[in-house]
C-alpha positions in Angstrom: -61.5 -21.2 48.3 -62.0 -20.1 44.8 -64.0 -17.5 46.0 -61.4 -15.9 47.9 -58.7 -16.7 45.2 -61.0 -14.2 42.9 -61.0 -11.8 44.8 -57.8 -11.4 45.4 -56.8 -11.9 41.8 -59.0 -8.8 40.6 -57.2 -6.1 43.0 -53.7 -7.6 41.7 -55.3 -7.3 38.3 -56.4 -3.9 38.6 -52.9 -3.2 40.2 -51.0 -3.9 37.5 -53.2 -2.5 34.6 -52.6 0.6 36.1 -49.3 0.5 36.6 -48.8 -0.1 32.9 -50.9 2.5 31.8 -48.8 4.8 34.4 -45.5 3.7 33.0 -47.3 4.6 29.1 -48.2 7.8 30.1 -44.6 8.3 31.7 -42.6 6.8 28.8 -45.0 9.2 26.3 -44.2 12.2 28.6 -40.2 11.2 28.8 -40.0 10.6 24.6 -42.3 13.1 23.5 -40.3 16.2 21.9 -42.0 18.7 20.1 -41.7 18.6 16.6 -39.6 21.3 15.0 -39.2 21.9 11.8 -35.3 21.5 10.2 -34.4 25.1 8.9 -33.7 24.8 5.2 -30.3 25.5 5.6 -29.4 22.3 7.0 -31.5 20.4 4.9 -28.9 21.7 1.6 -26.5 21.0 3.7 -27.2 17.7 4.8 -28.2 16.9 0.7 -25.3 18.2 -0.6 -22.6 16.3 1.5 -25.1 12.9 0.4 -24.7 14.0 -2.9 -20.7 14.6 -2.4 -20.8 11.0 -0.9 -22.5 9.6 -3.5 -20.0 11.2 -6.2 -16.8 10.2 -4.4 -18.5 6.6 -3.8 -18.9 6.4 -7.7 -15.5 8.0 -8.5 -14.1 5.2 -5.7 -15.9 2.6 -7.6 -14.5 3.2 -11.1 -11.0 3.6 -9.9 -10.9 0.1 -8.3 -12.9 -1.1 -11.5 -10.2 0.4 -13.7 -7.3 -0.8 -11.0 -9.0 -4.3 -11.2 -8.9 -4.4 -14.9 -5.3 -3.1 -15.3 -4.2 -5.7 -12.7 -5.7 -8.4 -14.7 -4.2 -7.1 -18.0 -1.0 -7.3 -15.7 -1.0 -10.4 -14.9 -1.8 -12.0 -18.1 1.1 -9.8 -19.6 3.1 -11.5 -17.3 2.1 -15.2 -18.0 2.3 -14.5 -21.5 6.3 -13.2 -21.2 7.1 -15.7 -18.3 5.2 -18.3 -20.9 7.7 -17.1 -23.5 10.7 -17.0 -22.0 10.6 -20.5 -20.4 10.2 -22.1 -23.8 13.4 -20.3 -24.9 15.1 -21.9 -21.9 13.6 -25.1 -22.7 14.2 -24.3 -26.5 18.5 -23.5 -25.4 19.0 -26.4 -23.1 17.8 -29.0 -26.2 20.1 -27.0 -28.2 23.1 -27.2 -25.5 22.0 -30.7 -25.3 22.2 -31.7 -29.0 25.5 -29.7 -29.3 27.0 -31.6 -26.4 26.0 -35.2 -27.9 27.4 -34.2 -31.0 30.5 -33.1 -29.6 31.0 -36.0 -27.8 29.9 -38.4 -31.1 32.9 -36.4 -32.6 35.0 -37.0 -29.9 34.6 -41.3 -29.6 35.6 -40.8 -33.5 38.7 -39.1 -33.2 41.8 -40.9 -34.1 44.7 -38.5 -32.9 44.8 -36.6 -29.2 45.5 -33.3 -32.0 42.2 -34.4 -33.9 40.8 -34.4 -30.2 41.9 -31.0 -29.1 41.0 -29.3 -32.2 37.3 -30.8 -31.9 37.3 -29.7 -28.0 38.3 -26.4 -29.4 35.9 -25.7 -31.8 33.3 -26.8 -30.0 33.7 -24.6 -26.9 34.2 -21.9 -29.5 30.8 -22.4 -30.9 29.1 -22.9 -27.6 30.6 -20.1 -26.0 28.5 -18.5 -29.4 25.7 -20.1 -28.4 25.6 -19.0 -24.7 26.3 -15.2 -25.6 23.4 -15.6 -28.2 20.8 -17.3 -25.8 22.0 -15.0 -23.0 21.4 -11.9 -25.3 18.1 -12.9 -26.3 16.9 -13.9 -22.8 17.7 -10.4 -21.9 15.9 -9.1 -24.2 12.9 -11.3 -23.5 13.0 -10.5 -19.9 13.4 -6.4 -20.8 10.6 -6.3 -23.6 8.6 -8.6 -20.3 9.4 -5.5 -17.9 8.9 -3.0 -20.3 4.9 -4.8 -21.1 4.5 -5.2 -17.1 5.1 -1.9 -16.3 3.0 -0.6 -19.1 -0.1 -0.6 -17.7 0.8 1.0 -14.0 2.6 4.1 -16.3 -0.8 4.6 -18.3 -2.7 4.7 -15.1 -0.4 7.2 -13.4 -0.6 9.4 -16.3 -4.0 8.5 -16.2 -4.6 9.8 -12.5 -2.1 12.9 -13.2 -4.1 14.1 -15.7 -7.3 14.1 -13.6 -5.6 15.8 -10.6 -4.8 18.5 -12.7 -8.0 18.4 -14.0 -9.7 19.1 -10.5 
């Protein structure tokens, strides 16, 4: 039996290496293009608009270098003025807070309901001071923090104006 199992195996063999080198010669014919030769012309082309790439790729990359940086600026700006103006909130509630015990330390020593009223008085007088001059100054911390904030967003406007005209 191995005999006839040999024989028949070399046909099949044979079968099949010729098939592949049929499909070889096939798949050369089918992919095979003649070569040609690119005309110059496209090849300038086809380095120039690399090139462009290249240059708008770099002058991509340096804006959002220089939008990165401004943002940080930005946002330390910001912490620094939001830093600021929440210890002068802390700084006018310790202040309220003082005035008001005092007040009322004033008030538990009062002999007359006159000597009471005039302290009441007084004191709103002076707080009323007080709130004017703490709400006038957070105003101005909060428009000196807008004014900083926005600083860095005008220069690169400018920035990119120029350069438009430029082009």
């Amino acid at each position: 039996m191995s005999e006839t199992a040999t024989a028949t195996s070399k046909p099949a063999a044979k079968a099949r290496t010729a098939k592949a080198s049929t499909s070889k010669t096939a798949e050369k014919e089918v992919f095979s293009m003649p070569t040609v030769e690119m005309p110059a012309v496209f090849r300038e082309m086809t380095e120039k608009g690399v090139d462009s790439a290249r240059e708008a790729y770099a002058k991509m990359k340096t804006a959002s270098e220089e939008a990165t940086g401004r943002m940080e600026e930005t946002i330390e700006v910001t912490r620094e003025g939001l830093y600021d103006m929440n210890i002068k909130a802390v700084d006018a509630a310790q202040e309220n807070a003082n005035a008001m015990f005092s007040h009322m330390k004033d008030m538990f020593g009062a002999k007359t309901v006159s000597e009471a009223i005039e302290l009441q008085s007084t004191f709103m007088r002076k707080q009323y001071d007080a709130l004017t001059n703490q709400a006038k100054d957070m105003q101005e911390s909060a428009a000196k923090l807008a004014n900083s904030v926005s600083e860095p967003a005008k220069t690169a406007f400018e920035k990119a104006m120029k350069e438009s005209k430029v082009l």
